[in-house]
One Martini backbone bead per residue (centre of mass of N, CA, C, O) as a GRO file, in nm:
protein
  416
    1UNK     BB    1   0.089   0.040   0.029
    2UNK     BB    2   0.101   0.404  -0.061
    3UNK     BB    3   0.172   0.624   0.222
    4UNK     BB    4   0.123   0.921   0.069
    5UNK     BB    5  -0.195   0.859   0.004
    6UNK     BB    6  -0.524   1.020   0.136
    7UNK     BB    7  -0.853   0.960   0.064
    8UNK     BB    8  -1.154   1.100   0.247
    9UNK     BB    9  -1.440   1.130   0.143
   10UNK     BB   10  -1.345   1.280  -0.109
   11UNK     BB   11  -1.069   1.383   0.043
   12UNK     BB   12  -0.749   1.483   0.137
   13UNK     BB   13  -0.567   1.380   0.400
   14UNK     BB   14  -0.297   1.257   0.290
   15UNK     BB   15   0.042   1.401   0.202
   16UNK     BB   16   0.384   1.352   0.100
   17UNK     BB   17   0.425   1.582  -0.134
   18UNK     BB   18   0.313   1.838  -0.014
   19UNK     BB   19   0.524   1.834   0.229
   20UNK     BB   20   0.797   1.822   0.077
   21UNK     BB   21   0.765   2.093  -0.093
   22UNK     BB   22   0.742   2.278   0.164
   23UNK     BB   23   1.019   2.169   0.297
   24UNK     BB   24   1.116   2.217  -0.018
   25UNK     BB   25   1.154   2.470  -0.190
   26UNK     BB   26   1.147   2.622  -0.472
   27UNK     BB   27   1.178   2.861  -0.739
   28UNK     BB   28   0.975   3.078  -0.797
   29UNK     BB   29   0.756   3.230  -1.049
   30UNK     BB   30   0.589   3.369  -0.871
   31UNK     BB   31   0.436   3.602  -0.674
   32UNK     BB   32   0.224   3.391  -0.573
   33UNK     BB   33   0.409   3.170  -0.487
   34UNK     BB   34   0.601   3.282  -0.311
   35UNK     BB   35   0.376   3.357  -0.088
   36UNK     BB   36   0.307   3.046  -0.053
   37UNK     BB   37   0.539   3.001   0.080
   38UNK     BB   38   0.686   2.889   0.346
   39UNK     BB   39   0.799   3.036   0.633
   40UNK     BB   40   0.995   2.763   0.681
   41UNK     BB   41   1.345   2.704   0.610
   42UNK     BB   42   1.389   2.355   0.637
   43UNK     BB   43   1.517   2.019   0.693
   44UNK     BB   44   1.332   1.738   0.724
   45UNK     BB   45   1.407   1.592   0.534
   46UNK     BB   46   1.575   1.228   0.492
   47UNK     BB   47   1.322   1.073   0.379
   48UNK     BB   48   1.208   0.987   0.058
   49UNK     BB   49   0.857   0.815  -0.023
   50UNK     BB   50   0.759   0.974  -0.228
   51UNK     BB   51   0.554   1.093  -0.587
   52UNK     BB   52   0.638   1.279  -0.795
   53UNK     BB   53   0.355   1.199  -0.988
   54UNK     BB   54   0.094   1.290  -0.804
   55UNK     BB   55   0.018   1.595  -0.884
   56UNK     BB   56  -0.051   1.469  -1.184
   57UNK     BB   57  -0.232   1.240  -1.095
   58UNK     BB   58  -0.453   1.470  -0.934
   59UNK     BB   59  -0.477   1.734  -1.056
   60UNK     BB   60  -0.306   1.953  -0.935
   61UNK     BB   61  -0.142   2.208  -0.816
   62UNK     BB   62   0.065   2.376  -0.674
   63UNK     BB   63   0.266   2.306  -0.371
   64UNK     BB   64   0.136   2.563  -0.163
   65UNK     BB   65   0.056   2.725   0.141
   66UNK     BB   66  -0.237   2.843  -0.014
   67UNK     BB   67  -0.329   2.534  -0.141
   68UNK     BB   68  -0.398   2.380   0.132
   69UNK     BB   69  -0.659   2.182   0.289
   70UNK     BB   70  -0.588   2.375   0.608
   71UNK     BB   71  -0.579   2.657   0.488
   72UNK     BB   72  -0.629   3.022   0.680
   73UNK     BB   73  -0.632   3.307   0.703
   74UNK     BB   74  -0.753   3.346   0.991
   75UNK     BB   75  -0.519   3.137   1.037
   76UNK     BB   76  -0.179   3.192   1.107
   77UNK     BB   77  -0.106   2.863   1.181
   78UNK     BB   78  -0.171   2.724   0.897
   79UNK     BB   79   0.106   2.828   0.796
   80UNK     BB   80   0.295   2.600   0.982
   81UNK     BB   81   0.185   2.421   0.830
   82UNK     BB   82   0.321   2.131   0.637
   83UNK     BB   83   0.238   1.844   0.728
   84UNK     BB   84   0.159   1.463   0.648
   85UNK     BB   85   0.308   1.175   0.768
   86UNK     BB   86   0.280   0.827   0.678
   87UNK     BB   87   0.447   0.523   0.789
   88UNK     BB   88   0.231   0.329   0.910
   89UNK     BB   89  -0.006   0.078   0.755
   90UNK     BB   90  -0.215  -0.173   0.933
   91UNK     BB   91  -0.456  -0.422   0.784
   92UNK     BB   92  -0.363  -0.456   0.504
   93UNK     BB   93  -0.480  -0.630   0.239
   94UNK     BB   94  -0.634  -0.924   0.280
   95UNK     BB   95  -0.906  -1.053   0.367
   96UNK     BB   96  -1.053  -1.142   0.670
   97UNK     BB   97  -1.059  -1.416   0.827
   98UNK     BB   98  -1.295  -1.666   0.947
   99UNK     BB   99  -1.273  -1.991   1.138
  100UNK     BB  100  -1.360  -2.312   1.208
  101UNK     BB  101  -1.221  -2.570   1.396
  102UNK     BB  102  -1.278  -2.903   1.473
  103UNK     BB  103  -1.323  -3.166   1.587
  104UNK     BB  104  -1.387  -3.465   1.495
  105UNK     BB  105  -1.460  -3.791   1.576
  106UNK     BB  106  -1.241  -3.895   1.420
  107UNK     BB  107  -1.027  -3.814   1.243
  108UNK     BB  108  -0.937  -3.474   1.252
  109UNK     BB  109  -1.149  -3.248   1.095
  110UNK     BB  110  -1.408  -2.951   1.125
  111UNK     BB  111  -1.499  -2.698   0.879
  112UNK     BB  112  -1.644  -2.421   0.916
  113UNK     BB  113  -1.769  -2.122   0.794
  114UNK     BB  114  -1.728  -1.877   0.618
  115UNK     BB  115  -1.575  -1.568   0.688
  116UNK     BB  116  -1.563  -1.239   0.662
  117UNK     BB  117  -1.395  -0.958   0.791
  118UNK     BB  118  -1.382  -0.656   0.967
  119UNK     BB  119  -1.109  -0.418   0.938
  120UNK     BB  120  -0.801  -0.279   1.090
  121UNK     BB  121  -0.680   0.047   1.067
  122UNK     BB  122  -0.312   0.164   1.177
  123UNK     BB  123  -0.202   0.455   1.210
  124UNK     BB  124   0.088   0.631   1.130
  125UNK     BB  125   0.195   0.980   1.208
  126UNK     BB  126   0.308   1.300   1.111
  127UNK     BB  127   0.383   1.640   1.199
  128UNK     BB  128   0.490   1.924   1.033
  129UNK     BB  129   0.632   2.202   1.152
  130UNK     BB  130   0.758   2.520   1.266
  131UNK     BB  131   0.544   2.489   1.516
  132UNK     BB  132   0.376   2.446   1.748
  133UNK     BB  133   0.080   2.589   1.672
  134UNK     BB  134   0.091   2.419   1.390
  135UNK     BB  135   0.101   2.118   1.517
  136UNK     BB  136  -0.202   2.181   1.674
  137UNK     BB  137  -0.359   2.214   1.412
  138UNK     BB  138  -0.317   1.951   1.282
  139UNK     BB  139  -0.425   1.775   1.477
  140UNK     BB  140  -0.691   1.895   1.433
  141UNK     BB  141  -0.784   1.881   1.185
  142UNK     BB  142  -0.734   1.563   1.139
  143UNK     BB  143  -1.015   1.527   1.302
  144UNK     BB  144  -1.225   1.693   1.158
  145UNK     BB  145  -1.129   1.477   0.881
  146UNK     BB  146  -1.258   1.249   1.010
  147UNK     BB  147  -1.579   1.274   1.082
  148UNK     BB  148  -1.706   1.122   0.785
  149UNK     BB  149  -1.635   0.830   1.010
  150UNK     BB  150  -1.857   0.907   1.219
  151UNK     BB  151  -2.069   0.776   1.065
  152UNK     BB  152  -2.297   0.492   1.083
  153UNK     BB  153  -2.151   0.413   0.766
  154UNK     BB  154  -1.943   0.595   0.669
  155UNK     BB  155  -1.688   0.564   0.426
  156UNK     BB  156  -1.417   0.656   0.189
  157UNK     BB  157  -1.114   0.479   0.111
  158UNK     BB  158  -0.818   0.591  -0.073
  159UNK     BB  159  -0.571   0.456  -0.283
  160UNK     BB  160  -0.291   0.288  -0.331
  161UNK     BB  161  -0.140   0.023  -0.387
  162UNK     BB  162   0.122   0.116  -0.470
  163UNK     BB  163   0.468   0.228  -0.594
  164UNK     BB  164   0.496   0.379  -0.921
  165UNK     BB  165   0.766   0.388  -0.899
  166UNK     BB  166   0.977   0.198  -1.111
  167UNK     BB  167   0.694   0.107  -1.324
  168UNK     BB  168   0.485  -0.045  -1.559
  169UNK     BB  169   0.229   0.043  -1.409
  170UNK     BB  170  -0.050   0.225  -1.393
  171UNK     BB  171  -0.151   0.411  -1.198
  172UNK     BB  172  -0.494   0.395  -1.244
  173UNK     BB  173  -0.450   0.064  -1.165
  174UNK     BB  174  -0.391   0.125  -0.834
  175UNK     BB  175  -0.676   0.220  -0.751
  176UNK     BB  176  -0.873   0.253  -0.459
  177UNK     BB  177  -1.124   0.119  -0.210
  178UNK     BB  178  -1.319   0.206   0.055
  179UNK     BB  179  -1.543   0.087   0.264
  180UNK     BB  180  -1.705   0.179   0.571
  181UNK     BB  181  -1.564   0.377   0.724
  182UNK     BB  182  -1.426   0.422   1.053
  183UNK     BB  183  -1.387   0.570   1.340
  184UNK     BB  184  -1.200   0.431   1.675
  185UNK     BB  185  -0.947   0.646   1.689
  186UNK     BB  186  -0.835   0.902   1.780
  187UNK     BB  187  -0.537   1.145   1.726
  188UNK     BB  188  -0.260   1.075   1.859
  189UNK     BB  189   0.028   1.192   2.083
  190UNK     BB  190   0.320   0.992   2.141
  191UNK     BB  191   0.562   1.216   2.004
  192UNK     BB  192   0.767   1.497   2.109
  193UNK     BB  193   0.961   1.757   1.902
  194UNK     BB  194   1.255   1.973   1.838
  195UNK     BB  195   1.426   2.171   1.670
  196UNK     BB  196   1.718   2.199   1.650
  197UNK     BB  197   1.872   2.492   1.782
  198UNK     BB  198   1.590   2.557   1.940
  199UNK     BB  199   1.453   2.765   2.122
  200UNK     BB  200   1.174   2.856   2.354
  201UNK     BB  201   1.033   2.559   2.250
  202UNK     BB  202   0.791   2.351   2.145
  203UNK     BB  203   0.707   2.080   1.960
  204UNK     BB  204   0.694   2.097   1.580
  205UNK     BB  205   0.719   1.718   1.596
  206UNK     BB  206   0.445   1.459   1.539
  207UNK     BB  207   0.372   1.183   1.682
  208UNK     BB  208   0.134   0.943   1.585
  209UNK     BB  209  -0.219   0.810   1.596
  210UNK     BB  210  -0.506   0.577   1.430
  211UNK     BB  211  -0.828   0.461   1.387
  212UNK     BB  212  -0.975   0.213   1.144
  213UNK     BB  213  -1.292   0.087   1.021
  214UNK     BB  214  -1.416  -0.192   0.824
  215UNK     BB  215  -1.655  -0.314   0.733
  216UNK     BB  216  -1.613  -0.361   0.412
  217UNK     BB  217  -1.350  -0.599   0.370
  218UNK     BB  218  -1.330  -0.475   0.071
  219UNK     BB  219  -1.110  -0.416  -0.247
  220UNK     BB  220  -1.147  -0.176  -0.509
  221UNK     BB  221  -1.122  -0.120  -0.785
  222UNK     BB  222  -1.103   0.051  -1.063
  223UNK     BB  223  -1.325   0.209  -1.282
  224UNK     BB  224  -1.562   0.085  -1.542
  225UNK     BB  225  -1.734   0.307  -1.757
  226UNK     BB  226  -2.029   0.246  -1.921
  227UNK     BB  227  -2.240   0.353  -2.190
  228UNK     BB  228  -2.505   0.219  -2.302
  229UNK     BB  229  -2.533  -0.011  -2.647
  230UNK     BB  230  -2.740  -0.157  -2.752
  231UNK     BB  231  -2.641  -0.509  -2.937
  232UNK     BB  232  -2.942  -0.539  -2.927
  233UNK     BB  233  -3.330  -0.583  -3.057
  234UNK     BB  234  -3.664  -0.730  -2.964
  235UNK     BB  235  -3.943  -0.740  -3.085
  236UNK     BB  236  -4.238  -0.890  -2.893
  237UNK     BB  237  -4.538  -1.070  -2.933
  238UNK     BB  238  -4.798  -1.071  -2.698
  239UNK     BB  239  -5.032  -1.148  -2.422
  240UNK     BB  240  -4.805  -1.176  -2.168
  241UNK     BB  241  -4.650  -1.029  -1.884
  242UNK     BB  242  -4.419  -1.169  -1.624
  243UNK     BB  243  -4.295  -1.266  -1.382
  244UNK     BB  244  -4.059  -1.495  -1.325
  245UNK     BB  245  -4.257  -1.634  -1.074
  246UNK     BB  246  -4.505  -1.759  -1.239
  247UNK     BB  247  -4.303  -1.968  -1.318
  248UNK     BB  248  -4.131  -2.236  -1.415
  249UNK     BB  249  -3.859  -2.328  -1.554
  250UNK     BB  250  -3.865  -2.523  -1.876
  251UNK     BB  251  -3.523  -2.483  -1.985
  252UNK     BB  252  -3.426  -2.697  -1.734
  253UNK     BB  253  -3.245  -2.929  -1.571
  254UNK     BB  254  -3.279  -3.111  -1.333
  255UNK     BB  255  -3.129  -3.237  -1.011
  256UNK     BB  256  -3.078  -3.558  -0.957
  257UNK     BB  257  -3.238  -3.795  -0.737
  258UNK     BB  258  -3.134  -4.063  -0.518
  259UNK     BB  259  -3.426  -4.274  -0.385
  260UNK     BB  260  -3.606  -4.485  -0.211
  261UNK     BB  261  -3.837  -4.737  -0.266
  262UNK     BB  262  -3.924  -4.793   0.027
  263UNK     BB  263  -3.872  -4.460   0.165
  264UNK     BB  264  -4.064  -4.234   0.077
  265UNK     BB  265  -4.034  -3.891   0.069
  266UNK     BB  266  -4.169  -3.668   0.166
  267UNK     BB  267  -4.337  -3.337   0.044
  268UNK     BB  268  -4.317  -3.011   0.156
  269UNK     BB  269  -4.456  -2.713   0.163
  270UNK     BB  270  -4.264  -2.404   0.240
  271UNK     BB  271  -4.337  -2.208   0.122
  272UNK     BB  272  -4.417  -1.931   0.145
  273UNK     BB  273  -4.657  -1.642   0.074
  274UNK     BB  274  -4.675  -1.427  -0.164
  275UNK     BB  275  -4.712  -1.105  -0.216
  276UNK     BB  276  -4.827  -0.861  -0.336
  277UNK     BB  277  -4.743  -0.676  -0.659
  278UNK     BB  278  -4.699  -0.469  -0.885
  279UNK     BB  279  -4.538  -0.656  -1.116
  280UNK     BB  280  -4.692  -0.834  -1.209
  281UNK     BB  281  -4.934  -0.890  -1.397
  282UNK     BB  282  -4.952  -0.702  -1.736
  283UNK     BB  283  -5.145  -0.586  -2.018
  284UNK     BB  284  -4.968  -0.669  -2.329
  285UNK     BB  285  -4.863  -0.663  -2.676
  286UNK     BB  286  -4.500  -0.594  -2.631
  287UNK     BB  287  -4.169  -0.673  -2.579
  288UNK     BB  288  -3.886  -0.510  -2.514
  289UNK     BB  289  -3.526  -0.673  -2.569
  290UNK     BB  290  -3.217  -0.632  -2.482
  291UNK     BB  291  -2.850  -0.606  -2.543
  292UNK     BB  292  -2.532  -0.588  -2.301
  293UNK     BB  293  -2.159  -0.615  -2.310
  294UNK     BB  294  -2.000  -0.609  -2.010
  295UNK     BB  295  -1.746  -0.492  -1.911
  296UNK     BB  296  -1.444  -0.559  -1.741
  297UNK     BB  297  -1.267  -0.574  -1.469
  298UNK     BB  298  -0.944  -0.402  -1.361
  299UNK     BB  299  -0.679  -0.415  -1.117
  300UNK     BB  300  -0.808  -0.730  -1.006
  301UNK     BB  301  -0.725  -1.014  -0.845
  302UNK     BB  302  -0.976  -1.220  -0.925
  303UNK     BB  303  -1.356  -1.324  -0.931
  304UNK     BB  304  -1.461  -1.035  -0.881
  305UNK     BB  305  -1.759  -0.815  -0.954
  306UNK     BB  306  -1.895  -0.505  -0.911
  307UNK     BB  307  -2.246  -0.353  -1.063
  308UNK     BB  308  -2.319  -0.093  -1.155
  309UNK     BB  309  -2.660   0.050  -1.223
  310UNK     BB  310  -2.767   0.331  -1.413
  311UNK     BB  311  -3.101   0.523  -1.446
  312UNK     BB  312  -3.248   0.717  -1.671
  313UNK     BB  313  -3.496   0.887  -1.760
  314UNK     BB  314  -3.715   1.079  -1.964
  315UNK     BB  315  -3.975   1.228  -2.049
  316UNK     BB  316  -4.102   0.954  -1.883
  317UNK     BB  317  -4.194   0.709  -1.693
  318UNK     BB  318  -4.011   0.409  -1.602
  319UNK     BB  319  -4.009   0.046  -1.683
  320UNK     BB  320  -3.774  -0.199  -1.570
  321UNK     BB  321  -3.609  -0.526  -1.633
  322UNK     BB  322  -3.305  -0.699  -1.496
  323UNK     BB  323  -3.034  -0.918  -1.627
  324UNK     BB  324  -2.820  -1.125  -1.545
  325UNK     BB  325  -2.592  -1.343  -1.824
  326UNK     BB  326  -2.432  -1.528  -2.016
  327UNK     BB  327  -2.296  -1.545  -2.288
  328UNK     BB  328  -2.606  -1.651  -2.491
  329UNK     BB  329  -2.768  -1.700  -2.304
  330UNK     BB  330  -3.154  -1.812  -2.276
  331UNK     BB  331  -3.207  -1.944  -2.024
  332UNK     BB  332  -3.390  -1.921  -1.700
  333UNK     BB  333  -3.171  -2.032  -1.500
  334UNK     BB  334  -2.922  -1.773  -1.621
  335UNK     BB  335  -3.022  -1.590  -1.407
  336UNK     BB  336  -2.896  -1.260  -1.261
  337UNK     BB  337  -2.950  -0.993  -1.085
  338UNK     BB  338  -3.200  -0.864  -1.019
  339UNK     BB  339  -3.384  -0.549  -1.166
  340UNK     BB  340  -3.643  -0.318  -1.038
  341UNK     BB  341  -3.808  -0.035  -1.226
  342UNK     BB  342  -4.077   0.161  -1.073
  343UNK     BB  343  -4.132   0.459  -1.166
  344UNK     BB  344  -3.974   0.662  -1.294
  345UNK     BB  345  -3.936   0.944  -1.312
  346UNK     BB  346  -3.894   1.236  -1.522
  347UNK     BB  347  -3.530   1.256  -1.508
  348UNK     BB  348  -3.450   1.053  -1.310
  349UNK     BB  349  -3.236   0.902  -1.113
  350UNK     BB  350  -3.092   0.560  -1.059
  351UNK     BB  351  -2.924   0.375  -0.809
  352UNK     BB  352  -2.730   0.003  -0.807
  353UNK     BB  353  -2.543  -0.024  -0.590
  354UNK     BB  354  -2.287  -0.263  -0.520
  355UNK     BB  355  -2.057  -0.153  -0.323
  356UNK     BB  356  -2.257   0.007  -0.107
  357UNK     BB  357  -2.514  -0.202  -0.112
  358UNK     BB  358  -2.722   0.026  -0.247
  359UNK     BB  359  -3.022   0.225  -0.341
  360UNK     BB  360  -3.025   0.542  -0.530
  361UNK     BB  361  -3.069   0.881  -0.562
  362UNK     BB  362  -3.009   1.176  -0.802
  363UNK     BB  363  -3.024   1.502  -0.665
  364UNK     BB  364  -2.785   1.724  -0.757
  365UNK     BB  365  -2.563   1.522  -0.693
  366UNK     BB  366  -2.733   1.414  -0.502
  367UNK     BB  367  -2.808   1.180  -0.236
  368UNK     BB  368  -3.132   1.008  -0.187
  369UNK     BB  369  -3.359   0.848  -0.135
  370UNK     BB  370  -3.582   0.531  -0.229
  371UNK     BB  371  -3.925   0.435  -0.335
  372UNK     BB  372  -4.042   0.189  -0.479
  373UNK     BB  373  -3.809   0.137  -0.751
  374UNK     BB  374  -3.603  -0.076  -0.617
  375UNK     BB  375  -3.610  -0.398  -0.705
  376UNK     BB  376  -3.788  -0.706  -0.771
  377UNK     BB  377  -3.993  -0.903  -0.999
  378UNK     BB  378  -4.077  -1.053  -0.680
  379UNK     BB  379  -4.034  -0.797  -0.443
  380UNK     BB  380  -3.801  -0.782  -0.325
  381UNK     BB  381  -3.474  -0.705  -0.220
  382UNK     BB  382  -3.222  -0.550  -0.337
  383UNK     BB  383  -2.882  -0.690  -0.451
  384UNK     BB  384  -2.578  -0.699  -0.491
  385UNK     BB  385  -2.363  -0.728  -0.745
  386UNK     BB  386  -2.185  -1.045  -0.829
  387UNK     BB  387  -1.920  -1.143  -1.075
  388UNK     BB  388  -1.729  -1.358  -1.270
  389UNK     BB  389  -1.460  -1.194  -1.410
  390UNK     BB  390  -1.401  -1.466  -1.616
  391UNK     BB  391  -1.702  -1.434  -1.763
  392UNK     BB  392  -1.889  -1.319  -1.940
  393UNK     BB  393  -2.134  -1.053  -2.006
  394UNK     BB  394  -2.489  -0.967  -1.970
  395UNK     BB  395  -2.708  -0.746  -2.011
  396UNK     BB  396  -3.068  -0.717  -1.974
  397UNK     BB  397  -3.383  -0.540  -2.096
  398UNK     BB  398  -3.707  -0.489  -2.036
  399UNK     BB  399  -4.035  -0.397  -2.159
  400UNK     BB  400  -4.142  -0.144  -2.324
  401UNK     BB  401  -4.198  -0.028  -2.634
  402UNK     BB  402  -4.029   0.299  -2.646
  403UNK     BB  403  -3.862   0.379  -2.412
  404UNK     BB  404  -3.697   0.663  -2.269
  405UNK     BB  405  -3.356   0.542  -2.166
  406UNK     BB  406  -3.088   0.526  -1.973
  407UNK     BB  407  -2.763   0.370  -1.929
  408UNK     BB  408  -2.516   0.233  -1.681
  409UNK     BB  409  -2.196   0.100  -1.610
  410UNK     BB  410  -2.007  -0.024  -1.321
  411UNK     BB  411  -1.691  -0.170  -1.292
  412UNK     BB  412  -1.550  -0.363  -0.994
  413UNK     BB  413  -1.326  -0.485  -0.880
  414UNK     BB  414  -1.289  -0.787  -0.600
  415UNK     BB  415  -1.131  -0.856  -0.376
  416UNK     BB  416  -1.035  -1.120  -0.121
   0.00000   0.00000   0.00000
C-alpha cells in the first residue's frame, strides 16, 4: 500500500508530496508561487518516500502553503503546518477470514463456515510543523477531517496499492476504494519533539497514531464506467407479461436425486405465501429486450466484479426490468441479479450500488433515498450484483416497446 496519500470520503487526508514540497520549496515562479511558500525554510526531510508523479496524476495545482487544504487565512498558524506524513499502516491487505475448525469425531478435524470479517486499519503519521502552534493545529485539522467516519455508515478510503515509481504498471490501475470505513479512535500523540537549535520552544513535530474500521472488508480496484449501447434489440408480441416467479423455469434440467424405493420421502411445501406486488402480471401487446454486453473490470486479481447500474428515465416515467446471464446464454436457469426499475419519475437518476451494496436517487448531484423504485421482478429486496470476473456477461433489459431511458454500468473488480 502507498503510504503517500490518503483521500477519506472524497477529500484528500494525507499527502506526502504536498509536505515534501513546503518543506523543500524550490525556486519560486511567480510573484503569488512565492507568497504561498512556507514561512520556514528547514530540511526536516532525510528519508523521501513519496512519487514525484501524484501531483500530476491528481491533476493538482503547485503545492504551495495558500493552496493546502488546511490553510484558513483567518488562523495565522494553518501557514505554520507543513503537512502530514503516514510512516506505517497496519491492517491492509487481503480481506480478513475467520474460521472455526473443531475436532472430528473420527481422525482429523471439521471446518465450519468461511466468514470475511470486517478489518482494523492502524495507522502511525507525523505532523510537521515550522511551530508548536501550527503543530497543534494540525492535530486538530487531522481530527476534523476524519468527522465523515464518524457517521453511522462510515464513508470511503482511496489509496494506491502500491509505490507507481520504477514500475511498469499504469498508475490509474492501481488505485483502490474501501468503503464503510469509520474511525475507532481519534488522532492521539505519542512523541513530540523540536528542532535542534531552536530554544524557548515547545515540539513542532509530531508522532501519533489513530485507527479505522473498515465494515466493509473488500478492496475495490478502478472503476470501469461505460454508457450502454445496447447491442441487440428485438420486439415480441405477447398477449401476457409477467413476473419470472410466475412460472417454473422449463428449459432447465432438474438436478436428479436418488430416493429410496422402500422409503419414499414425503415433500412438504414450505414455501412462503407471496404477497402481491406491483410488478405482477400486466396486459401487453408486446415487450422489447435488450441486450448488453458489459466489459470486464481490470486492475484487480481475483474472481469477484461488483456491477453497479444506473437508470436515468427520458421524457416519460420509466418501468424496466434488468437481469444479467452468461453471453449467449438464453435459459430462464441462468439469469442472476435481477433489478426492477418501477416507476421513475421523468428525469430522474436511480442507482443500483453494488460497492455501497444499496439503491440511491441522485438529485443535483446528491445522493437521497428512493421509495418504491427499485426492487426485484419478485417483489423482494434488491442485493448487491457480483459476478465471476473470468466469464462474459450481458445486462439484458425487457420493458415495453418505446421507452425512452438511458442506461450506465460501473464494473469494479473485489480483491479476495
Amino acid at each position: 500500500m502507498f503510504r503517500g496519500w490518503l483521500a477519506l470520503a472524497g477529500v484528500e487526508l494525507t499527502n506526502t508530496s504536498r509536505l515534501v514540497a513546503h518543506a523543500r520549496p524550490g525556486i519560486p515562479q511567480t510573484m503569488e508561487e512565492a507568497v504561498g511558500q512556507c514561512v520556514c525554510r528547514a530540511d526536516y526531510v532525510s528519508y523521501d518516500d513519496s512519487w514525484p508523479g501524484l501531483q500530476a496524476f491528481l491533476g493538482d495545482g503547485p503545492y504551495v502553503i495558500a493552496d493546502a487544504p488546511w490553510y484558513d487565512p483567518a488562523i495565522p498558524q494553518s501557514a505554520e503546518l507543513l503537512g502530514f506524513w503516514v510512516t506505517q499502516i497496519d491492517g491492509w491487505g487481503p480481506t480478513p477470514v475467520s474460521r472455526q475448525v473443531d475436532d472430528a469425531i473420527g481422525p482429523g478435524g471439521v471446518a465450519g463456515p468461511h466468514r470475511d470479517q470486517y478489518r482494523t486499519l492502524n495507522i502511525e503519521f507525523s505532523i510537521v510543523a515550522c511551530t508548536n502552534a501550527g503543530a497543534v493545529y494540525g492535530l486538530e485539522w487531522l481530527a476534523c477531517r476524519l468527522r465523515p467516519a464518524k457517521a453511522w455508515g462510515g464513508t470511503t478510503l482511496e489509496f494506491l496499492a502500491a509505490h507507481p515509481e520504477n514500475s511498469a504498471a499504469v498508475p490509474a490501475s492501481l488505485r483502490r476504494v474501501m468503503n464503510r470505513v469509520t474511525v475507532t479512535q481519534e488522532p492521539q500523540v505519542t512523541q513530540s519533539r523540536g528542532t535542534r537549535g531552536e530554544q524557548n520552544r515547545q515540539g513542532n513535530l509530531f508522532a501519533g497514531n489513530f485507527s479505522l474500521a473498515v465494515l466493509d472488508p473488500y478492496v475495490y480496484g478502478p472503476v470501469t464506467s461505460a454508457t450502454v449501447v445496447w447491442d441487440s434489440t428485438v420486439t415480441e408480441q405477447i398477449t401476457w407479461a409477467h413476473a419470472p416467479d410466475c412460472a417454473d423455469p422449463n428449459s432447465c434440467d432438474e438436478i436428479p436425486i436418488l430416493a429410496s424405493v422402500e422409503c419414499v420421502p414425503a415433500t412438504v411445501d414450505v414455501r412462503p405465501v407471496q404477497p402481491p406486488v406491483c410488478a405482477g402480471c400486466t396486459p401487453l401487446c408486446a415487450v422489447e429486450t435488450s441486450v448488453y454486453e458489459i466489459p470486464t473490470a481490470s486492475g484487480v486479481l481475483c474472481v469477484d466484479q461488483a456491477v453497479t447500474v444506473i437508470v436515468t428515465a427520458g421524457d416519460d416515467p420509466v418501468s424496466v426490468n434488468f437481469w444479467f446471464r452468461p453471453c449467449g446464454e438464453t435459459a430462464l436457469c441462468d439469469r442472476t441479479g435481477f433489478l426492477s426499475v418501477a416507476g421513475l419519475p421523468a428525469g430522474a437518476t436511480v442507482v443500483a450500488d453494488s460497492v455501497q451494496g444499496r439503491p440511491y436517487s441522485i438529485v443535483d448531484g446528491t445522493q437521497i433515498q428512493q421509495r418504491g423504485i427499485v426492487s426485484t421482478p419478485s417483489g423482494a429486496p434488491w442485493t448487491a450484483v457480483v459476478l465471476d470476473v473470468g466469464q462474459c456477461w450481458e445486462l439484458v433489459a425487457q420493458h415495453e416497446p418505446g421507452l425512452d431511458f438511458t442506461v450506465q454500468v460501473q464494473v469494479r473488480g473485489r480483491s479476495a
